[in-house]
mmCIF file as gemmi writes it, N, C-alpha and C atoms, coordinates in Angstrom:
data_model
loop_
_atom_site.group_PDB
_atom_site.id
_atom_site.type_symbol
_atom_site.label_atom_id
_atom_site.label_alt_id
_atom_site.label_comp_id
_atom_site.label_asym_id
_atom_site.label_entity_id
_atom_site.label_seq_id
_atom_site.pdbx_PDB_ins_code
_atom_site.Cartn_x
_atom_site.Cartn_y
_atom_site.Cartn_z
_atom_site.occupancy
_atom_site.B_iso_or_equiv
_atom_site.pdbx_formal_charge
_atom_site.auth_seq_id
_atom_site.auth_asym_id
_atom_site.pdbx_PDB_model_num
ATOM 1 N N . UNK Axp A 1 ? 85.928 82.675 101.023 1 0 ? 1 A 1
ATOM 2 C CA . UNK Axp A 1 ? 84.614 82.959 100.494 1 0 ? 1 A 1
ATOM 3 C C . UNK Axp A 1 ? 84.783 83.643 99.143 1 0 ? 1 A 1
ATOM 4 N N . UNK Axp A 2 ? 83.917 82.762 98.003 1 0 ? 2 A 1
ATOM 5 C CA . UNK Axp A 2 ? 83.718 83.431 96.844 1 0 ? 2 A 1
ATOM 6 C C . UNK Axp A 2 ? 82.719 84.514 96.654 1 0 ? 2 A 1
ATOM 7 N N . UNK Axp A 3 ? 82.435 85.613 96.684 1 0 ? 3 A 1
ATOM 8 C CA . UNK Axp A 3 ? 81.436 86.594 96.441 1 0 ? 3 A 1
ATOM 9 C C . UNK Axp A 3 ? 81.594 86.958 95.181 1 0 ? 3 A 1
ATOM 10 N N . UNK Axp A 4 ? 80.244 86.737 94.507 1 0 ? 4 A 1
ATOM 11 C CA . UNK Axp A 4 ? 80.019 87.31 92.998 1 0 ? 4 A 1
ATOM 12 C C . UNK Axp A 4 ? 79.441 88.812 93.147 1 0 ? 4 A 1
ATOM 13 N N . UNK Axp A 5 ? 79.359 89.862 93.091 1 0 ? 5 A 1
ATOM 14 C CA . UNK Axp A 5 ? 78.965 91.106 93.229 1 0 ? 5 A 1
ATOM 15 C C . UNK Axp A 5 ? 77.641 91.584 92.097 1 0 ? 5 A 1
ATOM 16 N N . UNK Axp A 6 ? 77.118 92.325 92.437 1 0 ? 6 A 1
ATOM 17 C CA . UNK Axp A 6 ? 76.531 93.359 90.813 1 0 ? 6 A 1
ATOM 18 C C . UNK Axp A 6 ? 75.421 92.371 90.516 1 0 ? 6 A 1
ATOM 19 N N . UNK Axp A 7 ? 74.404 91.473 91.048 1 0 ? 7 A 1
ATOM 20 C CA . UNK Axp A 7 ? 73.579 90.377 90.87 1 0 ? 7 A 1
ATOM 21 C C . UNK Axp A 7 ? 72.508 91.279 89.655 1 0 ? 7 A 1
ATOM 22 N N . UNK Axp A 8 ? 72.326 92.748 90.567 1 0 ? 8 A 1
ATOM 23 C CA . UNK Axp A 8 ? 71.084 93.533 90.141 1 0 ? 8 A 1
ATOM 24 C C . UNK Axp A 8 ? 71.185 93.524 88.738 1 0 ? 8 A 1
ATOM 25 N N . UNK Axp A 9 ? 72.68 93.826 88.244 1 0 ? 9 A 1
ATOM 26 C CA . UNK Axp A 9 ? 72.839 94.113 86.848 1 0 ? 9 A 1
ATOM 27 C C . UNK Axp A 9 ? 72.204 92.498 85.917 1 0 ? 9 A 1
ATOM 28 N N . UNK Axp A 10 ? 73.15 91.421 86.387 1 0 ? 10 A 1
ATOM 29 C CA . UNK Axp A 10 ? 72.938 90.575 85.774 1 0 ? 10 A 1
ATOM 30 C C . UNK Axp A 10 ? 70.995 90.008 85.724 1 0 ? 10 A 1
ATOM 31 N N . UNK Axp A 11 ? 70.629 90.332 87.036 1 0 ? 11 A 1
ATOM 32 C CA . UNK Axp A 11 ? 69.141 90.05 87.271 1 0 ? 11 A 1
ATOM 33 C C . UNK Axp A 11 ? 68.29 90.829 85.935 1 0 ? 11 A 1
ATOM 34 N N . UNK Axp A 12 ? 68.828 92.249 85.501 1 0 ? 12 A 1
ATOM 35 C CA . UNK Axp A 12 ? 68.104 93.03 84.57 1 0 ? 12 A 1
ATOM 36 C C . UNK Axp A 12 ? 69.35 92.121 83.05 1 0 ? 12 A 1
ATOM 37 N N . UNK Axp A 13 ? 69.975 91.952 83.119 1 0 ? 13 A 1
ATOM 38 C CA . UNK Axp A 13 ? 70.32 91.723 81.224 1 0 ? 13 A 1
ATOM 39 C C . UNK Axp A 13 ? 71.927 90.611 82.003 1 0 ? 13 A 1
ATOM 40 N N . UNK Axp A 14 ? 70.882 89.295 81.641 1 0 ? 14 A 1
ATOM 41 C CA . UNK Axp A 14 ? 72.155 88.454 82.103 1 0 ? 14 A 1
ATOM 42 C C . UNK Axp A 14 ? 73.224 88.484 80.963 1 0 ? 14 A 1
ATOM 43 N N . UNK Axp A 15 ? 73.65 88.694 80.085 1 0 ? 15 A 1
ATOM 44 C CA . UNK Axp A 15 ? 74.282 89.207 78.347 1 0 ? 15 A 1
ATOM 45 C C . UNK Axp A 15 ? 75.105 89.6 79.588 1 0 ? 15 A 1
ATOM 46 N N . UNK Axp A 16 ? 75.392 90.51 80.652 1 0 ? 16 A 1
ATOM 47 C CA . UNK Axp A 16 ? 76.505 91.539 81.076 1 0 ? 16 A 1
ATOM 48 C C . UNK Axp A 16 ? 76.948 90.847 82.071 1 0 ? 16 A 1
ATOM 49 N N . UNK Axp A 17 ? 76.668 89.394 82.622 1 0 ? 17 A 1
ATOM 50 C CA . UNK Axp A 17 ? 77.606 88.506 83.487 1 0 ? 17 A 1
ATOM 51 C C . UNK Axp A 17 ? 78.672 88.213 82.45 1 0 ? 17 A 1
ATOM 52 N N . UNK Axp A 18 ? 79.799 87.939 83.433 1 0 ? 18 A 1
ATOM 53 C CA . UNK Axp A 18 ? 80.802 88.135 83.255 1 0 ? 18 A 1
ATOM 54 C C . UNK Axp A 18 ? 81.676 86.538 83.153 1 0 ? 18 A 1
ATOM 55 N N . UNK Axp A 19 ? 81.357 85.93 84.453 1 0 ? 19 A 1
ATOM 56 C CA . UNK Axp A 19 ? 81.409 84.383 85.006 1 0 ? 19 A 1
ATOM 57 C C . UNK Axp A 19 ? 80.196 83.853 84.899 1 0 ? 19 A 1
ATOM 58 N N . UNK Axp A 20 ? 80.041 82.853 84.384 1 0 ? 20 A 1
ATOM 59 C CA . UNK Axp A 20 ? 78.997 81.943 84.354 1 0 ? 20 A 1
ATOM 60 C C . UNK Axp A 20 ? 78.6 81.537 86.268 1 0 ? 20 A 1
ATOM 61 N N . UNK Axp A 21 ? 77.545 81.515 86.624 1 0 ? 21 A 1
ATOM 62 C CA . UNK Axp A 21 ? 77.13 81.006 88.071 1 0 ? 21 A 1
ATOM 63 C C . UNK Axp A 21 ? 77.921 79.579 87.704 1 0 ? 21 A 1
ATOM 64 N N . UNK Axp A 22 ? 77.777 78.663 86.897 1 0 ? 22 A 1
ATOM 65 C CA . UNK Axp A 22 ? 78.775 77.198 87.21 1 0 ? 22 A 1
ATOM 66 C C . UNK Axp A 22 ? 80.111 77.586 87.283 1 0 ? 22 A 1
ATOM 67 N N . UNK Axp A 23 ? 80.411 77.694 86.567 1 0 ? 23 A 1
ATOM 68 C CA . UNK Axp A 23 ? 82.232 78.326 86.817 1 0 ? 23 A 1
ATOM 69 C C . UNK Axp A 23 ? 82.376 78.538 87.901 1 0 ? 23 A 1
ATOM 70 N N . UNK Axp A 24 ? 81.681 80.009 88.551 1 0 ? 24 A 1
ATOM 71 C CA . UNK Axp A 24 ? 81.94 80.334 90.04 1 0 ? 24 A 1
ATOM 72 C C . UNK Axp A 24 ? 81.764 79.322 90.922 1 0 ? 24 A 1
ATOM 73 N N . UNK Axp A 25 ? 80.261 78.509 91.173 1 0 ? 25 A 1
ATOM 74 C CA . UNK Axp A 25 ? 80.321 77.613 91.727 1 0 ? 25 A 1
ATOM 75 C C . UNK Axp A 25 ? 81.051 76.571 91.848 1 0 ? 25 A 1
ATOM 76 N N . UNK Axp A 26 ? 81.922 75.803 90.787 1 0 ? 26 A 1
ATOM 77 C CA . UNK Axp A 26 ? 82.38 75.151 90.356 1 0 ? 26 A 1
ATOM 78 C C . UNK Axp A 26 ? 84.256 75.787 90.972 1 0 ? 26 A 1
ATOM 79 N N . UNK Axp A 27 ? 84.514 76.576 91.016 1 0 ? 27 A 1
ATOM 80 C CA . UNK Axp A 27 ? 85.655 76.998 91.234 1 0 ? 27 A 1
ATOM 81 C C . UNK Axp A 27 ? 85.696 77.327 92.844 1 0 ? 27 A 1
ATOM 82 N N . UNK Axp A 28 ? 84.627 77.327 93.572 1 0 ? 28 A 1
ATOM 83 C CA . UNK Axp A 28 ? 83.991 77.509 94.985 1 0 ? 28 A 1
ATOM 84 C C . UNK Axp A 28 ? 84.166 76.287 95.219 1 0 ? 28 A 1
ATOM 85 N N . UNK Axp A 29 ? 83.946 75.269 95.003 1 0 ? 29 A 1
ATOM 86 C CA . UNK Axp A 29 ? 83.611 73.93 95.887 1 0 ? 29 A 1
ATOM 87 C C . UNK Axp A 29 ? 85.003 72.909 95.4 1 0 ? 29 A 1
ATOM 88 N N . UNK Axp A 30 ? 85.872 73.876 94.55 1 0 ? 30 A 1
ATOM 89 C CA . UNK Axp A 30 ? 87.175 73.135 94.312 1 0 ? 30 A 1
ATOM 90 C C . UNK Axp A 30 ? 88.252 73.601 95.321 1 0 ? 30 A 1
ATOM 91 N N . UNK Axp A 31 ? 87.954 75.274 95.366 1 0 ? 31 A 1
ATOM 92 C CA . UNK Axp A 31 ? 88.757 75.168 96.307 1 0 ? 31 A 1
ATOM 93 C C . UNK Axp A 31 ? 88.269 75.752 97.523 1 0 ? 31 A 1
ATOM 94 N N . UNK Axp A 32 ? 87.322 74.746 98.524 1 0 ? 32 A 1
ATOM 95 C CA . UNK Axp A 32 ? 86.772 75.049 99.905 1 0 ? 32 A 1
ATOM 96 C C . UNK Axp A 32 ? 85.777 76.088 100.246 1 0 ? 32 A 1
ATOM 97 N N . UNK Axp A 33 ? 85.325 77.059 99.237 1 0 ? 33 A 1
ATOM 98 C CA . UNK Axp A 33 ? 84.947 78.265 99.594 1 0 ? 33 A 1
ATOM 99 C C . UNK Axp A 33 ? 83.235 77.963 99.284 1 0 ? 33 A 1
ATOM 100 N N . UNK Axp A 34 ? 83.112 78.803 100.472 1 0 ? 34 A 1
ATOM 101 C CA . UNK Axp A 34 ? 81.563 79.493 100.107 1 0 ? 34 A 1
ATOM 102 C C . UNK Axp A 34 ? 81.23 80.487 98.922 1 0 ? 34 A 1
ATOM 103 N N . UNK Axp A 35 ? 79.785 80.42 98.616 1 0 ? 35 A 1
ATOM 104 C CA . UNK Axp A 35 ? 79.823 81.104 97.446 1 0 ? 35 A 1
ATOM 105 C C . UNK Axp A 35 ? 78.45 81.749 97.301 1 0 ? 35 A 1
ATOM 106 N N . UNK Axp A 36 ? 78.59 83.12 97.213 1 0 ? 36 A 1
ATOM 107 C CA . UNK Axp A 36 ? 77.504 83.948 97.027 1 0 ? 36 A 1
ATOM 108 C C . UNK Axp A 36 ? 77.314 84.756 95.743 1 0 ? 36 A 1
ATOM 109 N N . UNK Axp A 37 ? 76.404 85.097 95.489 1 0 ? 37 A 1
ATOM 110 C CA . UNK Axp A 37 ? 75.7 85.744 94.5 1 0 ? 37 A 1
ATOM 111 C C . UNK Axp A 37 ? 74.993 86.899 94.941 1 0 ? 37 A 1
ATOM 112 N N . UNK Axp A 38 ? 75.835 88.126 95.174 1 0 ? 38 A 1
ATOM 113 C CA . UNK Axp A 38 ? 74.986 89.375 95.9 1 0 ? 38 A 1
ATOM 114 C C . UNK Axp A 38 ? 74.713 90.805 95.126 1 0 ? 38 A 1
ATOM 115 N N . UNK Axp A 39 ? 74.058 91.739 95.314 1 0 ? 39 A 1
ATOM 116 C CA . UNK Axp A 39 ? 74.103 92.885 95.31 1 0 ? 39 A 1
ATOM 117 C C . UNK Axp A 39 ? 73.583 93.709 96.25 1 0 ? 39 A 1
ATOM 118 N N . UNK Axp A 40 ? 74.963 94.57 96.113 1 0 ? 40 A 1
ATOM 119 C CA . UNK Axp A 40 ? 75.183 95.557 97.517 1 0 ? 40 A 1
ATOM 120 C C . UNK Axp A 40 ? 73.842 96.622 96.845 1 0 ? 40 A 1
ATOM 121 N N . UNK Axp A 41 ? 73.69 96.732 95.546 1 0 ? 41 A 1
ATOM 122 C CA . UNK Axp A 41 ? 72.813 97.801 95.282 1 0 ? 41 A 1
ATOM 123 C C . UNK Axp A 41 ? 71.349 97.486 96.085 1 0 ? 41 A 1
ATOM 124 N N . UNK Axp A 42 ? 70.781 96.529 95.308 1 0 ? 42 A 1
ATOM 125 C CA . UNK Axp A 42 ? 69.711 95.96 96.386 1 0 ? 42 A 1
ATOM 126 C C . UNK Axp A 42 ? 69.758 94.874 97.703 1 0 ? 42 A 1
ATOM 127 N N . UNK Axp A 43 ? 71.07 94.693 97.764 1 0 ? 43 A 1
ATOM 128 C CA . UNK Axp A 43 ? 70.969 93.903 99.34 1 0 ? 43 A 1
ATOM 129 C C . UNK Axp A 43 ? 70.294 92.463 99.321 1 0 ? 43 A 1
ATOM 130 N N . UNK Axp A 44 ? 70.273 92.086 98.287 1 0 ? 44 A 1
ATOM 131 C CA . UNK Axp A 44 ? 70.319 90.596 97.738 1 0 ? 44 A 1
ATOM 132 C C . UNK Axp A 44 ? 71.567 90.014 98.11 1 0 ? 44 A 1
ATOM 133 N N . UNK Axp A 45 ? 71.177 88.814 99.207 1 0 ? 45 A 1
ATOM 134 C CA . UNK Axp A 45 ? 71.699 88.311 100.002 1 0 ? 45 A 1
ATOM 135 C C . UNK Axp A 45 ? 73.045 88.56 100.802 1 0 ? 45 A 1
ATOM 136 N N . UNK Axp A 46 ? 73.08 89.986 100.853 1 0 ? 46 A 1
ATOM 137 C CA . UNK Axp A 46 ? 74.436 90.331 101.899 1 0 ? 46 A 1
ATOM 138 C C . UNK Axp A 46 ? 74.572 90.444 102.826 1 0 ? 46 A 1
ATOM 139 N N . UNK Axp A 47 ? 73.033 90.251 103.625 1 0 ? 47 A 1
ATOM 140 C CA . UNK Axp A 47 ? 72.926 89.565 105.037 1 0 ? 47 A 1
ATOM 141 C C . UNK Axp A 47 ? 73.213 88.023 105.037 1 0 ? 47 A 1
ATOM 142 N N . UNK Axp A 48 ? 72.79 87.066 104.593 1 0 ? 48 A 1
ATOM 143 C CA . UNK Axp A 48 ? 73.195 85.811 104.076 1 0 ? 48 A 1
ATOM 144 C C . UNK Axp A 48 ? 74.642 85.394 104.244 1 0 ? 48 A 1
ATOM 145 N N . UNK Axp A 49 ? 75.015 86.328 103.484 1 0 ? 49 A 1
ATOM 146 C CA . UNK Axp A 49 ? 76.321 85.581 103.093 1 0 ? 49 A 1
ATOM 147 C C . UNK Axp A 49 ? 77.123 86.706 104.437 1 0 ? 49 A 1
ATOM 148 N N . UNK Axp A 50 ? 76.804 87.609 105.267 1 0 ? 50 A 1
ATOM 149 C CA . UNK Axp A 50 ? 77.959 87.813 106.199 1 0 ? 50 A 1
ATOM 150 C C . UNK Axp A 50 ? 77.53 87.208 107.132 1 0 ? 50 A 1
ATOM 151 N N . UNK Axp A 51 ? 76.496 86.837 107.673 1 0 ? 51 A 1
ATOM 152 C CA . UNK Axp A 51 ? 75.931 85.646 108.204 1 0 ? 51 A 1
ATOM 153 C C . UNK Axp A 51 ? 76.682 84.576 108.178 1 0 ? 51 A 1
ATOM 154 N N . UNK Axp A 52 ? 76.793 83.922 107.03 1 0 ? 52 A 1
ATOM 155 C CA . UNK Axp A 52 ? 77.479 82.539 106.843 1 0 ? 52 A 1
ATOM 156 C C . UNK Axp A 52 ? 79.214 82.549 107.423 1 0 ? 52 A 1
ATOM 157 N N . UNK Axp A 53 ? 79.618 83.55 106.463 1 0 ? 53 A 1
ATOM 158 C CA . UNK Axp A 53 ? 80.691 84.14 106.954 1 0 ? 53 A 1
ATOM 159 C C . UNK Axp A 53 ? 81.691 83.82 108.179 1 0 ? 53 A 1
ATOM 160 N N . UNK Axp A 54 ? 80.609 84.622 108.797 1 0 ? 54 A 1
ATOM 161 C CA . UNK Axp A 54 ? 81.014 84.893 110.344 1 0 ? 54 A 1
ATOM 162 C C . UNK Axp A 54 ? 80.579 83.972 110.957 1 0 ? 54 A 1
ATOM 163 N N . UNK Axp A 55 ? 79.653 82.88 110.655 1 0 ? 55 A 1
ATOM 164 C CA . UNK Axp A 55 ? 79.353 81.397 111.225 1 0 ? 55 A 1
ATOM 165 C C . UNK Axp A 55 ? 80.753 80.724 110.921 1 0 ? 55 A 1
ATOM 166 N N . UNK Axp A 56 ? 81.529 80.473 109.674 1 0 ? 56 A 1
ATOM 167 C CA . UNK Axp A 56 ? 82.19 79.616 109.111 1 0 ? 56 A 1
ATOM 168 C C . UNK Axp A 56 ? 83.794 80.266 110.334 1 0 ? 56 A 1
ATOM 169 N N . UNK Axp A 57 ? 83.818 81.699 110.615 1 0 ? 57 A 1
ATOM 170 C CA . UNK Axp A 57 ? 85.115 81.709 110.963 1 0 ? 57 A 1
ATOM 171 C C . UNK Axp A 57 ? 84.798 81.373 112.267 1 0 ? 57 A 1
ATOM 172 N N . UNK Axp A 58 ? 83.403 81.25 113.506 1 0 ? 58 A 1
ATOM 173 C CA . UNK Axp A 58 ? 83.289 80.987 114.404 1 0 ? 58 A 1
ATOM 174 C C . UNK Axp A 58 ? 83.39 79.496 114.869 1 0 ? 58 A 1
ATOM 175 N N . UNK Axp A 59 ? 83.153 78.773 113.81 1 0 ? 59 A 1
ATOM 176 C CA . UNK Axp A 59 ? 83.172 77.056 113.838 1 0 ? 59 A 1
ATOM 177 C C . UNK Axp A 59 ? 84.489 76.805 113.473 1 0 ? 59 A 1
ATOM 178 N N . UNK Axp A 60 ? 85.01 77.529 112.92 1 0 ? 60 A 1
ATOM 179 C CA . UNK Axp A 60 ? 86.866 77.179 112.947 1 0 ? 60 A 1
ATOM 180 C C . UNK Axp A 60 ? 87.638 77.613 114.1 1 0 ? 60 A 1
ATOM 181 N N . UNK Axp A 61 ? 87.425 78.9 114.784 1 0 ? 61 A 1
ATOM 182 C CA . UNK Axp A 61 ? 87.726 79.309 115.71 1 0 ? 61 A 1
ATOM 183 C C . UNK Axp A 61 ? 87.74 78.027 116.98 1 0 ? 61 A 1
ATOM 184 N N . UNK Axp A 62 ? 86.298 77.4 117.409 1 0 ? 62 A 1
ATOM 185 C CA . UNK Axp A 62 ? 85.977 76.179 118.35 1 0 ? 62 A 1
ATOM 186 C C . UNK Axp A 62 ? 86.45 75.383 117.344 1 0 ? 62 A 1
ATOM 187 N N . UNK Axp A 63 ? 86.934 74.904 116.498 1 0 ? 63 A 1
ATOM 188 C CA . UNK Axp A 63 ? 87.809 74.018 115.53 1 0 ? 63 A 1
ATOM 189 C C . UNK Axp A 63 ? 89.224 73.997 116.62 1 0 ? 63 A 1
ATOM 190 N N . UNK Axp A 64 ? 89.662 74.977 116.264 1 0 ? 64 A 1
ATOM 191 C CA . UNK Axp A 64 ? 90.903 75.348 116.802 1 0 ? 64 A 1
ATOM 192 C C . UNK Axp A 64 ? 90.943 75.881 118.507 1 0 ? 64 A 1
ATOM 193 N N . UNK Axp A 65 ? 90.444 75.808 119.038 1 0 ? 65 A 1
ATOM 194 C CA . UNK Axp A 65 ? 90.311 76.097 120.691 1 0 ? 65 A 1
ATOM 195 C C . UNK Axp A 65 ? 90.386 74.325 120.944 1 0 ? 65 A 1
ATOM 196 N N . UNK Axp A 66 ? 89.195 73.608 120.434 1 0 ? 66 A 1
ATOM 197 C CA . UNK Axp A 66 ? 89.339 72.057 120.858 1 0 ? 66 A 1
ATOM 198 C C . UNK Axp A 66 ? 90.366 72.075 120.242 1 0 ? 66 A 1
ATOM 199 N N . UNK Axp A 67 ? 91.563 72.038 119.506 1 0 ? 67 A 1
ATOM 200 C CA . UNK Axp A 67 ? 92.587 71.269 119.177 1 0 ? 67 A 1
ATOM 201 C C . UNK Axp A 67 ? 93.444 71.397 120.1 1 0 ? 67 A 1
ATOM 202 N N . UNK Axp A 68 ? 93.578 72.972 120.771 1 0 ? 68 A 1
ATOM 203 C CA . UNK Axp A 68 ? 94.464 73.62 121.417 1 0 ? 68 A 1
ATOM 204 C C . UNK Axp A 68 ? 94.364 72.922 122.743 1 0 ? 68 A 1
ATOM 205 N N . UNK Axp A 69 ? 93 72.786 123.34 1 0 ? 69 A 1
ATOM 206 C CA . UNK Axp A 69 ? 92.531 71.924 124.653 1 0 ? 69 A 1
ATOM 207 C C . UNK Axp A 69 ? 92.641 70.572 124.784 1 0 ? 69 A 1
ATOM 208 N N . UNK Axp A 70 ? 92.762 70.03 123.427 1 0 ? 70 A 1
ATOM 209 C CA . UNK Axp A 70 ? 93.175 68.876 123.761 1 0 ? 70 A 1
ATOM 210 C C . UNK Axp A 70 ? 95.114 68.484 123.791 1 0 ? 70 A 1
ATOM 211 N N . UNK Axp A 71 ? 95.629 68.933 123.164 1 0 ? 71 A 1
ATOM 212 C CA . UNK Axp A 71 ? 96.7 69.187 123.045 1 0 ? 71 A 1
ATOM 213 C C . UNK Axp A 71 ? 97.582 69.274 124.308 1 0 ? 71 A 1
ATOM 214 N N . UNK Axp A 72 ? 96.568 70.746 124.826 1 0 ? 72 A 1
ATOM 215 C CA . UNK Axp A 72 ? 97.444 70.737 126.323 1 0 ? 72 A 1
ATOM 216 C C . UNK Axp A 72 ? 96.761 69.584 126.79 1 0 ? 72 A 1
ATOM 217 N N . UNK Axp A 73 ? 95.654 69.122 127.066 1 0 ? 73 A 1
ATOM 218 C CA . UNK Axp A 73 ? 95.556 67.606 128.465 1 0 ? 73 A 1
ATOM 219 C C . UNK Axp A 73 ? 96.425 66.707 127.914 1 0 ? 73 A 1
ATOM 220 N N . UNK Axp A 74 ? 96.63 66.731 126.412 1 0 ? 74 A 1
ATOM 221 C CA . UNK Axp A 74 ? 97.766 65.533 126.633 1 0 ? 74 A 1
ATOM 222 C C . UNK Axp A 74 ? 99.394 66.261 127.162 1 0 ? 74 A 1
ATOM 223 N N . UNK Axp A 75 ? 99.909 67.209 127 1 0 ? 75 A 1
ATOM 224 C CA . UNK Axp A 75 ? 100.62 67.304 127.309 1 0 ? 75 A 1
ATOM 225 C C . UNK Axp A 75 ? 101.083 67.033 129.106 1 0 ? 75 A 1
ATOM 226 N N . UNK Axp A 76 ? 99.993 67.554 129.827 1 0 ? 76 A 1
ATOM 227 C CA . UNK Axp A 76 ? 99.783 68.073 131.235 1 0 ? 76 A 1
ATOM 228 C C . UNK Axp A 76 ? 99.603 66.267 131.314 1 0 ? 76 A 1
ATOM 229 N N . UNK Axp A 77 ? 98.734 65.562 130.399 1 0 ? 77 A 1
ATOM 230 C CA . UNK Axp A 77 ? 99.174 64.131 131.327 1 0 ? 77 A 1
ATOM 231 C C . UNK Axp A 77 ? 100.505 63.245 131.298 1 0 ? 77 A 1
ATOM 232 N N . UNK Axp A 78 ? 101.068 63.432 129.772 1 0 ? 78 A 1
ATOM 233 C CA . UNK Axp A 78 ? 102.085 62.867 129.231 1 0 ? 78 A 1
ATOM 234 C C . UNK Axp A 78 ? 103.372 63.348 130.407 1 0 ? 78 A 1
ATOM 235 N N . UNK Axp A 79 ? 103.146 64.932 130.571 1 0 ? 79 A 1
ATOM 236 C CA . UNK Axp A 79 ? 103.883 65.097 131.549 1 0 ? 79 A 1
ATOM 237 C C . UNK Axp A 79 ? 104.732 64.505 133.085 1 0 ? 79 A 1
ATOM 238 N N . UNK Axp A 80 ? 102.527 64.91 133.47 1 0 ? 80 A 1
ATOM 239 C CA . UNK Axp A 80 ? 102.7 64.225 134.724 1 0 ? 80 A 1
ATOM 240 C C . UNK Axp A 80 ? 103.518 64.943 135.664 1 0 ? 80 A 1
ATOM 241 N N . UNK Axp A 81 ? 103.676 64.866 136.663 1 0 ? 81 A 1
ATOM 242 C CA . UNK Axp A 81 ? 104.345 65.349 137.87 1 0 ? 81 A 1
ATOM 243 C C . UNK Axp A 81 ? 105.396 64.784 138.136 1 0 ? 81 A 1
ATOM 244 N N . UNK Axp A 82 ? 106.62 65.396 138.656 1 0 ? 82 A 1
ATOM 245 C CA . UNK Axp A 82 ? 108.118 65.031 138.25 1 0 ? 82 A 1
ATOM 246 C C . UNK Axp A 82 ? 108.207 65.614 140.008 1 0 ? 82 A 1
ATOM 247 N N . UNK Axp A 83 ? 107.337 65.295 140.717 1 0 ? 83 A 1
ATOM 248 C CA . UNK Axp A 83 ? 107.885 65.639 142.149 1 0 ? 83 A 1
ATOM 249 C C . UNK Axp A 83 ? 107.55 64.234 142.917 1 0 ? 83 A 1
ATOM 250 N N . UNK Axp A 84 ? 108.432 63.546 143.206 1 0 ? 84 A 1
ATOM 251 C CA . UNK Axp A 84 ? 108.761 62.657 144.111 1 0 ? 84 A 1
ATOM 252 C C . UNK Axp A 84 ? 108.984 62.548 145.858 1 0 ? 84 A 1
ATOM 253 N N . UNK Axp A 85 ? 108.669 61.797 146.014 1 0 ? 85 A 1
ATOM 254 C CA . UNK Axp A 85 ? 109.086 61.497 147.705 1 0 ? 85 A 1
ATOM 255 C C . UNK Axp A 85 ? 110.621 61.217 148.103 1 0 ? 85 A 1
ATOM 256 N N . UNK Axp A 86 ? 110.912 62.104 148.624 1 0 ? 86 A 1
ATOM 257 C CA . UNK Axp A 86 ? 112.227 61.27 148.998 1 0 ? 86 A 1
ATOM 258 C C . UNK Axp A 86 ? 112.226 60.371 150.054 1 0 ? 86 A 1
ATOM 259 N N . UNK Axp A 87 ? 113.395 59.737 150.439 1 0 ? 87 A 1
ATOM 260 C CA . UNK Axp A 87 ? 113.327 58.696 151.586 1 0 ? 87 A 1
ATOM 261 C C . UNK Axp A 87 ? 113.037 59.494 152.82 1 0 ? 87 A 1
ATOM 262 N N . UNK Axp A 88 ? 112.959 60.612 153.032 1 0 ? 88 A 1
ATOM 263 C CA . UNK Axp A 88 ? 113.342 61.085 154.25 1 0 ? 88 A 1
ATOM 264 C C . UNK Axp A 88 ? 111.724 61.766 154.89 1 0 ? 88 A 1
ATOM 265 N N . UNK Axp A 89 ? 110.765 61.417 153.259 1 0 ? 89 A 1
ATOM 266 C CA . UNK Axp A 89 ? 109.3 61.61 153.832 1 0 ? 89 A 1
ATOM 267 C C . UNK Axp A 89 ? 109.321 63.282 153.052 1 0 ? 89 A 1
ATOM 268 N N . UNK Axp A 90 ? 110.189 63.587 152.328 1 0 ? 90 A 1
ATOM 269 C CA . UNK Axp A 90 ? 109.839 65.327 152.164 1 0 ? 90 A 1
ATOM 270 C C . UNK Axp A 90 ? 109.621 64.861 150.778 1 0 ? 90 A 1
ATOM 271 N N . UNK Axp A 91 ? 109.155 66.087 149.975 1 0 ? 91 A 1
ATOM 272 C CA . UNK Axp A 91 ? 109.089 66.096 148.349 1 0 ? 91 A 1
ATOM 273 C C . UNK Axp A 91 ? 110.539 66.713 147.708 1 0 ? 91 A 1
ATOM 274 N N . UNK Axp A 92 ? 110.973 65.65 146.853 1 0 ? 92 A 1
ATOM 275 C CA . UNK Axp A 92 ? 111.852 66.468 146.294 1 0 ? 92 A 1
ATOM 276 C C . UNK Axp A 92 ? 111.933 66.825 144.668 1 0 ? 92 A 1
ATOM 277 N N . UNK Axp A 93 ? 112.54 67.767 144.253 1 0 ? 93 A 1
ATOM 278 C CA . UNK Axp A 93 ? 112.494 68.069 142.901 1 0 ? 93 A 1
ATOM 279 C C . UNK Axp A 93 ? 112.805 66.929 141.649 1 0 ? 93 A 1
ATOM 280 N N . UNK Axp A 94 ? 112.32 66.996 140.413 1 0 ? 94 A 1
ATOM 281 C CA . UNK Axp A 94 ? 113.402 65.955 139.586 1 0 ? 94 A 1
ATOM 282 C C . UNK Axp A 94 ? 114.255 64.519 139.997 1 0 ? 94 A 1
């Protein structure tokens, strides 16, 4: 996640941004990231964006649980059970 900070300042005399909003954006969607525009002074959008946040690491999280779940059923079938009958009617190992 890209967070731009200090919005309030730029909101009163944009002259004192620093990054252009395209740049940031533009440097956000090159490399994967979300991208906000906040201030902690007035709380312009920092519910928003920890919101999103914590959505984005929860959908990777079930990203990665299904990979993990599928992974093991293939293993557990690929496996399979390695216990046999012997002739004598008992189960034997390997």
């Amino acid at each position: 996640m890209l967070v731009g900070n200090k919005y309030d300042i730029i909101e009163r005399n944009n002259r004192k941004r620093e990054v252009t909003y395209e740049e940031a954006r533009t440097f956000a969607e090159e490399n994967k990231l979300l991208f906000y525009e906040t201030s902690a002074l007035s709380s312009y959008r920092v519910n928003e964006c920890f919101e999103d946040l914590l959505q984005e690491i929860y959908n990777e999280r079930r990203k990665v649980t299904n990979v993990q779940k599928q992974v093991y059923n293939n293993v557990v079938k690929l496996g399979g059970s390695n216990n046999k009958k012997s002739e004598s009617g008992g189960t034997k190992c390997c």
